[in-house]
N, CA, C and O atoms as a DFTB+ gen file, in Angstrom:
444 C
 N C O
     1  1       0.844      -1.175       0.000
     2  2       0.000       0.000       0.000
     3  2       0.895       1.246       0.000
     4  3       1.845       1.365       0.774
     5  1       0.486       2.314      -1.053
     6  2       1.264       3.590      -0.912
     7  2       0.638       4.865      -1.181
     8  3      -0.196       5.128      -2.048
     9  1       1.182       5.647      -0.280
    10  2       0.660       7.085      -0.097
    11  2      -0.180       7.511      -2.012
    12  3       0.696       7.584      -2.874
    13  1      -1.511       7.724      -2.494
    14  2      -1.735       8.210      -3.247
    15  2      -2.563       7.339      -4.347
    16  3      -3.207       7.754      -5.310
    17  1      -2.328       5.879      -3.863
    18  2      -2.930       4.600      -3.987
    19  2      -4.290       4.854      -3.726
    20  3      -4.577       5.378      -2.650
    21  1      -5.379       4.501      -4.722
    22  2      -6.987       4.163      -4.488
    23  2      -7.137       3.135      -4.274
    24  3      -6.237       2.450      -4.759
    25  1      -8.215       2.325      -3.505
    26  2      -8.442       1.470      -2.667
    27  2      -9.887       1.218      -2.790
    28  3     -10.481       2.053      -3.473
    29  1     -10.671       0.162      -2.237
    30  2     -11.810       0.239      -1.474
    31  2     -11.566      -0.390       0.170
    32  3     -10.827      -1.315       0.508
    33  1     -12.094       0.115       0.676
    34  2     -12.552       0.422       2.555
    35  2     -13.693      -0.245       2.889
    36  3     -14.534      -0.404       2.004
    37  1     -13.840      -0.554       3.689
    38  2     -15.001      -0.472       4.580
    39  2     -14.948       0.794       5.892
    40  3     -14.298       0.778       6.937
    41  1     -15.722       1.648       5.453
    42  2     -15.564       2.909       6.489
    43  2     -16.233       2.779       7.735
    44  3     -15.999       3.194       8.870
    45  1     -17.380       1.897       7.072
    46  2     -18.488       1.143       8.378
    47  2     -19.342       2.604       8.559
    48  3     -19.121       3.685       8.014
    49  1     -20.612       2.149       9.727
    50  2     -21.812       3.372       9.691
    51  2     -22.475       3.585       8.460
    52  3     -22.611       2.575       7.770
    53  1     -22.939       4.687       7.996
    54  2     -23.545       5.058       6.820
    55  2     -22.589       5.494       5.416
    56  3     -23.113       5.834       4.356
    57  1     -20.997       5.406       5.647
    58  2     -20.250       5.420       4.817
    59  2     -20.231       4.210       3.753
    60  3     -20.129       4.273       2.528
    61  1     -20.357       3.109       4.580
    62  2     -20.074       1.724       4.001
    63  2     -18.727       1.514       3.128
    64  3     -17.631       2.059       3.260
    65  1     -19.112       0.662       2.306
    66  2     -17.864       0.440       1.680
    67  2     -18.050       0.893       0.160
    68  3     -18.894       0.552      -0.669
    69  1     -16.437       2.218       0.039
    70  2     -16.327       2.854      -1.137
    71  2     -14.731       2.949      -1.034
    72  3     -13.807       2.659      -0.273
    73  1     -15.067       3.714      -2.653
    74  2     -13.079       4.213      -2.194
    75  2     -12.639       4.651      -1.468
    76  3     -13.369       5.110      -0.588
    77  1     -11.219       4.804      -1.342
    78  2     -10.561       5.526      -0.872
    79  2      -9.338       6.140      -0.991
    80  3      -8.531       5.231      -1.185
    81  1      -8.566       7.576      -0.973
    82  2      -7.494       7.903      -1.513
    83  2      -6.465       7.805       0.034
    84  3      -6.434       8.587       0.984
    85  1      -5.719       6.560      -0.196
    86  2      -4.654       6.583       0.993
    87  2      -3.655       7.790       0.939
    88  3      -3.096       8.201      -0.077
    89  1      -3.489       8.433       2.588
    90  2      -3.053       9.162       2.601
    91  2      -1.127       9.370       3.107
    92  3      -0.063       9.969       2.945
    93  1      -1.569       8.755       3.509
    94  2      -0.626       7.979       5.146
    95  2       0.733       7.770       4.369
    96  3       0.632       7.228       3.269
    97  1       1.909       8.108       4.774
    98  2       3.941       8.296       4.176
    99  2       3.350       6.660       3.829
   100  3       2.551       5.967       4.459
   101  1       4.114       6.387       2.548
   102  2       4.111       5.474       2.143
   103  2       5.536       4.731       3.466
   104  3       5.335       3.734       4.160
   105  1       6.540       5.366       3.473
   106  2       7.153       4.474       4.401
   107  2       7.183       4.334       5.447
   108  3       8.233       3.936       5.953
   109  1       6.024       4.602       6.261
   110  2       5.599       4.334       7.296
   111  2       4.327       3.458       7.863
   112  3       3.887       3.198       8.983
   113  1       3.927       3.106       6.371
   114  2       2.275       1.824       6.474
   115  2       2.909       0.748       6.754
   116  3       2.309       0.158       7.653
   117  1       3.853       0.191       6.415
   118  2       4.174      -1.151       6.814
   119  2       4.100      -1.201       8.735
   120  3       3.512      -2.003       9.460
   121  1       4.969       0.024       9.097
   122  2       4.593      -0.295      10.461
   123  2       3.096       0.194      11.403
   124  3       2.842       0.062      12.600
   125  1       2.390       0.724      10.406
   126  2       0.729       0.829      11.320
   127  2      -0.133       0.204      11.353
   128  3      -0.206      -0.130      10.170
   129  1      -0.694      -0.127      11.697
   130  2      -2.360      -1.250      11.948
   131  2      -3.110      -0.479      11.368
   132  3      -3.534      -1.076      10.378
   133  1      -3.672       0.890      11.443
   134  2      -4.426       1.859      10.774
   135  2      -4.031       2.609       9.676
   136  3      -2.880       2.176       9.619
   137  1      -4.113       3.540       8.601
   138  2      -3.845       4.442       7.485
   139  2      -5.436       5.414       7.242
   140  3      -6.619       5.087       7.147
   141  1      -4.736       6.645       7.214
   142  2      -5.276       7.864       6.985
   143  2      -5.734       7.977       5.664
   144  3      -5.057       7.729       4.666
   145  1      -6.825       8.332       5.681
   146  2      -7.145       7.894       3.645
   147  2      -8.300       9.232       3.694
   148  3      -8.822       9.722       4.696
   149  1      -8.440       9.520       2.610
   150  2      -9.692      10.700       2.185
   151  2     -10.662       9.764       1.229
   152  3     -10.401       9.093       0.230
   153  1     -11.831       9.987       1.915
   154  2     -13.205       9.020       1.045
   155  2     -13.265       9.243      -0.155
   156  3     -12.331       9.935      -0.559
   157  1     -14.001       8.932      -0.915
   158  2     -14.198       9.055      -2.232
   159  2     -15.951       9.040      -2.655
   160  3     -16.703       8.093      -2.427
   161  1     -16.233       9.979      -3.133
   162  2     -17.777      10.326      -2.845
   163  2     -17.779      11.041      -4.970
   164  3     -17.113      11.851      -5.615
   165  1     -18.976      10.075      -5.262
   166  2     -19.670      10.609      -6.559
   167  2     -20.701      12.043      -6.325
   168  3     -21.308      12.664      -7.198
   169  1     -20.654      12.326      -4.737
   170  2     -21.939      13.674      -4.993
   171  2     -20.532      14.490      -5.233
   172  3     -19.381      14.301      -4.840
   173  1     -21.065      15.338      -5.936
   174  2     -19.417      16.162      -6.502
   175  2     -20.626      17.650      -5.976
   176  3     -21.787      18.051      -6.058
   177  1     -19.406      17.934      -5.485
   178  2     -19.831      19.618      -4.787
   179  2     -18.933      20.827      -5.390
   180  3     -19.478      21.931      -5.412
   181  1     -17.667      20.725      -5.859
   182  2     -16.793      21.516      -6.542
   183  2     -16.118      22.200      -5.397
   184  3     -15.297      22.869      -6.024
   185  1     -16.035      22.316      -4.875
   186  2     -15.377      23.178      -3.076
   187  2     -13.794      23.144      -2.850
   188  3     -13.197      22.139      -3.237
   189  1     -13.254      23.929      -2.393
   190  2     -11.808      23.801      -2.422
   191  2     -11.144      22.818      -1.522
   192  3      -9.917      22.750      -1.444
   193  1     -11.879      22.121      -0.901
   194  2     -11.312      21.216       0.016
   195  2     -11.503      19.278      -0.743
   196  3     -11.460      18.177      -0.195
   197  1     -11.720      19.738      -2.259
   198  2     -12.354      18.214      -2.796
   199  2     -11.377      18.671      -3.490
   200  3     -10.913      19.808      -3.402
   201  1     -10.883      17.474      -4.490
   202  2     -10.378      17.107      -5.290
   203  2     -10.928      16.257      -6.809
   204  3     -11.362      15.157      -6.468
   205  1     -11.012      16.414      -8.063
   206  2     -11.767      15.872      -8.647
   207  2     -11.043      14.430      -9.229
   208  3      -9.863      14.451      -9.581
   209  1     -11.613      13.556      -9.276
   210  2     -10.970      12.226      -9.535
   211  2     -11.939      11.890     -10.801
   212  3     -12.898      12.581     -11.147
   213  1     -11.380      10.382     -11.580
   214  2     -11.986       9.916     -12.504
   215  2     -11.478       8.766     -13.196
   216  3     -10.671       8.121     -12.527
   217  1     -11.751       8.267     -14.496
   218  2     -10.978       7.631     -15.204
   219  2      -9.776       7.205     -15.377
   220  3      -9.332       6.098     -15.680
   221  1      -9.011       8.781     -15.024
   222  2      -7.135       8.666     -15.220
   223  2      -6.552       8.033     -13.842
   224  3      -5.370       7.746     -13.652
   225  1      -7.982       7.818     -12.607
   226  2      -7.573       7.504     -11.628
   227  2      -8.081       5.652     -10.938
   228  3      -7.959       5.039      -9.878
   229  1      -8.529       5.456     -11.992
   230  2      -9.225       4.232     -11.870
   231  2     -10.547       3.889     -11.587
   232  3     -10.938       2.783     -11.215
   233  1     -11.428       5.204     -11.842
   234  2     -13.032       5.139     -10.869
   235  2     -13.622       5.125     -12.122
   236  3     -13.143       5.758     -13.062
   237  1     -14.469       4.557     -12.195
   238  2     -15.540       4.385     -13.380
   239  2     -16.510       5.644     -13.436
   240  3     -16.471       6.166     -14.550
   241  1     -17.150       6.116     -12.774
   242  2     -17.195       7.721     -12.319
   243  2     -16.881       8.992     -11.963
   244  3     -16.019       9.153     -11.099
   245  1     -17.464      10.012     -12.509
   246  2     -16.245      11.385     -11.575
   247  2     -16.875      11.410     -10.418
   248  3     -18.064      11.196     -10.179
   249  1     -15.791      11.751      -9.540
   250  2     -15.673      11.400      -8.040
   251  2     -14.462      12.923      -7.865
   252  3     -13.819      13.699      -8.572
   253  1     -14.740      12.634      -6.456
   254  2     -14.222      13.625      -5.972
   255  2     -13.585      13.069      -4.424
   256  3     -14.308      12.437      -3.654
   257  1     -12.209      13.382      -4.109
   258  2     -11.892      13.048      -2.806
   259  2     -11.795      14.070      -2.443
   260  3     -11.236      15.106      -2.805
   261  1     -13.021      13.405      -0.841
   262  2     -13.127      14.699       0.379
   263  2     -11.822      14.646       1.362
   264  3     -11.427      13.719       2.070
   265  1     -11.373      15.745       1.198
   266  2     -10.390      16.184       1.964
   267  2     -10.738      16.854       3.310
   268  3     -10.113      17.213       4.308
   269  1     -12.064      16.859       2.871
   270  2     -12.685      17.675       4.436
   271  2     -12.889      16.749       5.373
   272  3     -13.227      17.179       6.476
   273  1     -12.761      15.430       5.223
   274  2     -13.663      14.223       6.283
   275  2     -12.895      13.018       6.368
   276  3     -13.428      11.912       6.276
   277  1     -11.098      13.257       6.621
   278  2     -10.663      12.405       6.633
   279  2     -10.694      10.829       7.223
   280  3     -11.328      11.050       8.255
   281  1     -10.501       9.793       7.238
   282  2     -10.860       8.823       8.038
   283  2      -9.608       7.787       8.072
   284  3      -9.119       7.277       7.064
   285  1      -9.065       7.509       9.738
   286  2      -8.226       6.375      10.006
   287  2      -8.752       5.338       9.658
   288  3      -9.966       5.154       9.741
   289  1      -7.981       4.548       9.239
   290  2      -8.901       3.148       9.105
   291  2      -8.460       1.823       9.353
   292  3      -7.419       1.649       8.719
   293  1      -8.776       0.843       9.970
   294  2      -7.449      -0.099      10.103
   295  2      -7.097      -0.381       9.145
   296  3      -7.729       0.107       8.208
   297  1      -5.718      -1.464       8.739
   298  2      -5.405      -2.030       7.351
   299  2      -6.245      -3.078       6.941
   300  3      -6.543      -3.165       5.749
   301  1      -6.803      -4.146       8.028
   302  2      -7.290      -5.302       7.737
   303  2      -8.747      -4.425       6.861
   304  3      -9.312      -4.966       5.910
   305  1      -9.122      -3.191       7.336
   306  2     -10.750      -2.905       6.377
   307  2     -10.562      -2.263       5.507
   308  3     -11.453      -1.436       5.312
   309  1      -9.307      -2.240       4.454
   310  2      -8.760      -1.811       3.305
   311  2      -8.158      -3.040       2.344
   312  3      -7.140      -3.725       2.439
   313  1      -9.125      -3.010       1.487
   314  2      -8.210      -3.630      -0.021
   315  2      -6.747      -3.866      -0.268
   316  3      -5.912      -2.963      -0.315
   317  1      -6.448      -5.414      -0.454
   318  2      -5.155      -5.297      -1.237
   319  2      -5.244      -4.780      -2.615
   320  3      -4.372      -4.011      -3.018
   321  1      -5.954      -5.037      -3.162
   322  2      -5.912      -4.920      -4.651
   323  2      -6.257      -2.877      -4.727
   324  3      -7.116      -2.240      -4.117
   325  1      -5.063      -2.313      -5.836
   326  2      -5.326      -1.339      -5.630
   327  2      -6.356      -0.827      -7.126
   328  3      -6.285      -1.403      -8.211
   329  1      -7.188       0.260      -6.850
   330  2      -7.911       0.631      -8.134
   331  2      -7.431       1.624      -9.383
   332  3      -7.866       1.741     -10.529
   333  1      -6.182       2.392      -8.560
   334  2      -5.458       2.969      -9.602
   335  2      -4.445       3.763      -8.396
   336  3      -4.210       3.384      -7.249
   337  1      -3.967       4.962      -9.096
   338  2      -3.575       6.317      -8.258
   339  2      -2.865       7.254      -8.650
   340  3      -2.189       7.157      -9.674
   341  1      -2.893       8.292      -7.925
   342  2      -2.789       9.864      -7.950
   343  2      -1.177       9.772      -9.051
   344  3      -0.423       8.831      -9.294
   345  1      -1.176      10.845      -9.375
   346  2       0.157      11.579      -9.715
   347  2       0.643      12.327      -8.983
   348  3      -0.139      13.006      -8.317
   349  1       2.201      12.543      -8.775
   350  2       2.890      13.615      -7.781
   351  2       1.941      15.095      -7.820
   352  3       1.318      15.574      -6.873
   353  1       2.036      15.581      -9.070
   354  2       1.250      16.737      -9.238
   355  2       0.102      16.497      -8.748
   356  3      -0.199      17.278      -7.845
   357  1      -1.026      15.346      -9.106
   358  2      -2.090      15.201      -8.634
   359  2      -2.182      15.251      -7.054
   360  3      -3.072      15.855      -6.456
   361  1      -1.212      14.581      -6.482
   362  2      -1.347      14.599      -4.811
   363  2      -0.696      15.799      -4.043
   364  3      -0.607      15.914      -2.820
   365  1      -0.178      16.834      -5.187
   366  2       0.004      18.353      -4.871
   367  2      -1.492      18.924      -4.322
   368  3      -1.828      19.459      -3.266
   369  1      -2.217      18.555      -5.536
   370  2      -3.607      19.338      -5.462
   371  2      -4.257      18.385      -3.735
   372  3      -4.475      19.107      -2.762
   373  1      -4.468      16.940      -3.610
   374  2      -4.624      16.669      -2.434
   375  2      -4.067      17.174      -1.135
   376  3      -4.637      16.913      -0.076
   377  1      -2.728      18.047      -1.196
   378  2      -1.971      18.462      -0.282
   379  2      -2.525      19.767       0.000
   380  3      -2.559      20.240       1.136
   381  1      -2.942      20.323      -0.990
   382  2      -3.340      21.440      -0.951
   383  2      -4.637      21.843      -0.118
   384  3      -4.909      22.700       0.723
   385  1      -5.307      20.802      -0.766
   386  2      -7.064      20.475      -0.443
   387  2      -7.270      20.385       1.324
   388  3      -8.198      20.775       2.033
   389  1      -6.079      19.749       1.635
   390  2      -5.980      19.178       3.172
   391  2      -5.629      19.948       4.208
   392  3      -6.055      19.972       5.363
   393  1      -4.252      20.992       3.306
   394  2      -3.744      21.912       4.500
   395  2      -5.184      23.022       4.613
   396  3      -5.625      23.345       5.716
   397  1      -5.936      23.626       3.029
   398  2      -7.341      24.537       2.852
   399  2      -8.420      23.683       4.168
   400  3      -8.977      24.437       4.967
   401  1      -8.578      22.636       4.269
   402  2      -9.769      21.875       5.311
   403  2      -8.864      21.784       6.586
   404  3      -9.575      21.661       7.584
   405  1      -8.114      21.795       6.750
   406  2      -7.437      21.879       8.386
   407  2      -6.775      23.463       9.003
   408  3      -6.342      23.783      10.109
   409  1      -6.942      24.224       7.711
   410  2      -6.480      25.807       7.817
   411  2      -4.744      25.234       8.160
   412  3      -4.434      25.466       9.328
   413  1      -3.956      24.750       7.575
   414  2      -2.764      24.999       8.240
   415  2      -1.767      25.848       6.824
   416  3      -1.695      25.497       5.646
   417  1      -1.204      26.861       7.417
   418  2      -0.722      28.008       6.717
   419  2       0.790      27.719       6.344
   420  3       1.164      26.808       7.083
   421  1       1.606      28.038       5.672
   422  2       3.119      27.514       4.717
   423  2       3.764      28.958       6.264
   424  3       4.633      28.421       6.951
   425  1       3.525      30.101       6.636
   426  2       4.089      30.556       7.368
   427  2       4.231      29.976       8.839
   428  3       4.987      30.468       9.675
   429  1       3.511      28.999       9.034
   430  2       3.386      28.010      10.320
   431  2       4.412      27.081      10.435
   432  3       5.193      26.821      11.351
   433  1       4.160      26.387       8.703
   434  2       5.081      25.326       8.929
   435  2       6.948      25.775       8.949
   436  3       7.802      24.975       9.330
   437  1       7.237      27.084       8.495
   438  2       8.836      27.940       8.718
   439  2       8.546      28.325       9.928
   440  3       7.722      29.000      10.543
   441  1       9.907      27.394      10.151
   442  2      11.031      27.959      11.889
   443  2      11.650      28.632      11.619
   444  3      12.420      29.127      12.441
Protein backbone atom coordinates (compact mmCIF):
# COMPACT_ATOMS: atom_id res chain seq x y z
CA UNK A 1 0.00 0.00 0.00
CA UNK A 2 1.26 3.59 -0.91
CA UNK A 3 0.66 7.09 -0.10
CA UNK A 4 -1.73 8.21 -3.25
CA UNK A 5 -2.93 4.60 -3.99
CA UNK A 6 -6.99 4.16 -4.49
CA UNK A 7 -8.44 1.47 -2.67
CA UNK A 8 -11.81 0.24 -1.47
CA UNK A 9 -12.55 0.42 2.55
CA UNK A 10 -15.00 -0.47 4.58
CA UNK A 11 -15.56 2.91 6.49
CA UNK A 12 -18.49 1.14 8.38
CA UNK A 13 -21.81 3.37 9.69
CA UNK A 14 -23.55 5.06 6.82
CA UNK A 15 -20.25 5.42 4.82
CA UNK A 16 -20.07 1.72 4.00
CA UNK A 17 -17.86 0.44 1.68
CA UNK A 18 -16.33 2.85 -1.14
CA UNK A 19 -13.08 4.21 -2.19
CA UNK A 20 -10.56 5.53 -0.87
CA UNK A 21 -7.49 7.90 -1.51
CA UNK A 22 -4.65 6.58 0.99
CA UNK A 23 -3.05 9.16 2.60
CA UNK A 24 -0.63 7.98 5.15
CA UNK A 25 3.94 8.30 4.18
CA UNK A 26 4.11 5.47 2.14
CA UNK A 27 7.15 4.47 4.40
CA UNK A 28 5.60 4.33 7.30
CA UNK A 29 2.27 1.82 6.47
CA UNK A 30 4.17 -1.15 6.81
CA UNK A 31 4.59 -0.30 10.46
CA UNK A 32 0.73 0.83 11.32
CA UNK A 33 -2.36 -1.25 11.95
CA UNK A 34 -4.43 1.86 10.77
CA UNK A 35 -3.84 4.44 7.49
CA UNK A 36 -5.28 7.86 6.98
CA UNK A 37 -7.14 7.89 3.64
CA UNK A 38 -9.69 10.70 2.18
CA UNK A 39 -13.21 9.02 1.05
CA UNK A 40 -14.20 9.05 -2.23
CA UNK A 41 -17.78 10.33 -2.84
CA UNK A 42 -19.67 10.61 -6.56
CA UNK A 43 -21.94 13.67 -4.99
CA UNK A 44 -19.42 16.16 -6.50
CA UNK A 45 -19.83 19.62 -4.79
CA UNK A 46 -16.79 21.52 -6.54
CA UNK A 47 -15.38 23.18 -3.08
CA UNK A 48 -11.81 23.80 -2.42
CA UNK A 49 -11.31 21.22 0.02
CA UNK A 50 -12.35 18.21 -2.80
CA UNK A 51 -10.38 17.11 -5.29
CA UNK A 52 -11.77 15.87 -8.65
CA UNK A 53 -10.97 12.23 -9.54
CA UNK A 54 -11.99 9.92 -12.50
CA UNK A 55 -10.98 7.63 -15.20
CA UNK A 56 -7.14 8.67 -15.22
CA UNK A 57 -7.57 7.50 -11.63
CA UNK A 58 -9.22 4.23 -11.87
CA UNK A 59 -13.03 5.14 -10.87
CA UNK A 60 -15.54 4.39 -13.38
CA UNK A 61 -17.20 7.72 -12.32
CA UNK A 62 -16.25 11.38 -11.58
CA UNK A 63 -15.67 11.40 -8.04
CA UNK A 64 -14.22 13.62 -5.97
CA UNK A 65 -11.89 13.05 -2.81
CA UNK A 66 -13.13 14.70 0.38
CA UNK A 67 -10.39 16.18 1.96
CA UNK A 68 -12.68 17.67 4.44
CA UNK A 69 -13.66 14.22 6.28
CA UNK A 70 -10.66 12.40 6.63
CA UNK A 71 -10.86 8.82 8.04
CA UNK A 72 -8.23 6.37 10.01
CA UNK A 73 -8.90 3.15 9.10
CA UNK A 74 -7.45 -0.10 10.10
CA UNK A 75 -5.40 -2.03 7.35
CA UNK A 76 -7.29 -5.30 7.74
CA UNK A 77 -10.75 -2.90 6.38
CA UNK A 78 -8.76 -1.81 3.30
CA UNK A 79 -8.21 -3.63 -0.02
CA UNK A 80 -5.16 -5.30 -1.24
CA UNK A 81 -5.91 -4.92 -4.65
CA UNK A 82 -5.33 -1.34 -5.63
CA UNK A 83 -7.91 0.63 -8.13
CA UNK A 84 -5.46 2.97 -9.60
CA UNK A 85 -3.58 6.32 -8.26
CA UNK A 86 -2.79 9.86 -7.95
CA UNK A 87 0.16 11.58 -9.72
CA UNK A 88 2.89 13.62 -7.78
CA UNK A 89 1.25 16.74 -9.24
CA UNK A 90 -2.09 15.20 -8.63
CA UNK A 91 -1.35 14.60 -4.81
CA UNK A 92 0.00 18.35 -4.87
CA UNK A 93 -3.61 19.34 -5.46
CA UNK A 94 -4.62 16.67 -2.43
CA UNK A 95 -1.97 18.46 -0.28
CA UNK A 96 -3.34 21.44 -0.95
CA UNK A 97 -7.06 20.47 -0.44
CA UNK A 98 -5.98 19.18 3.17
CA UNK A 99 -3.74 21.91 4.50
CA UNK A 100 -7.34 24.54 2.85
CA UNK A 101 -9.77 21.88 5.31
CA UNK A 102 -7.44 21.88 8.39
CA UNK A 103 -6.48 25.81 7.82
CA UNK A 104 -2.76 25.00 8.24
CA UNK A 105 -0.72 28.01 6.72
CA UNK A 106 3.12 27.51 4.72
CA UNK A 107 4.09 30.56 7.37
CA UNK A 108 3.39 28.01 10.32
CA UNK A 109 5.08 25.33 8.93
CA UNK A 110 8.84 27.94 8.72
CA UNK A 111 11.03 27.96 11.89
Amino acid sequence: MRRGELRYADLGGRFGRRPVLVLTASEIVPVLSAITCAPITTSLRDIPTRVPLGHLEGLSEPSEAVCDALATIPKEDIDTASLGSMSEARMAEVDRAIARALDIRRANLIS
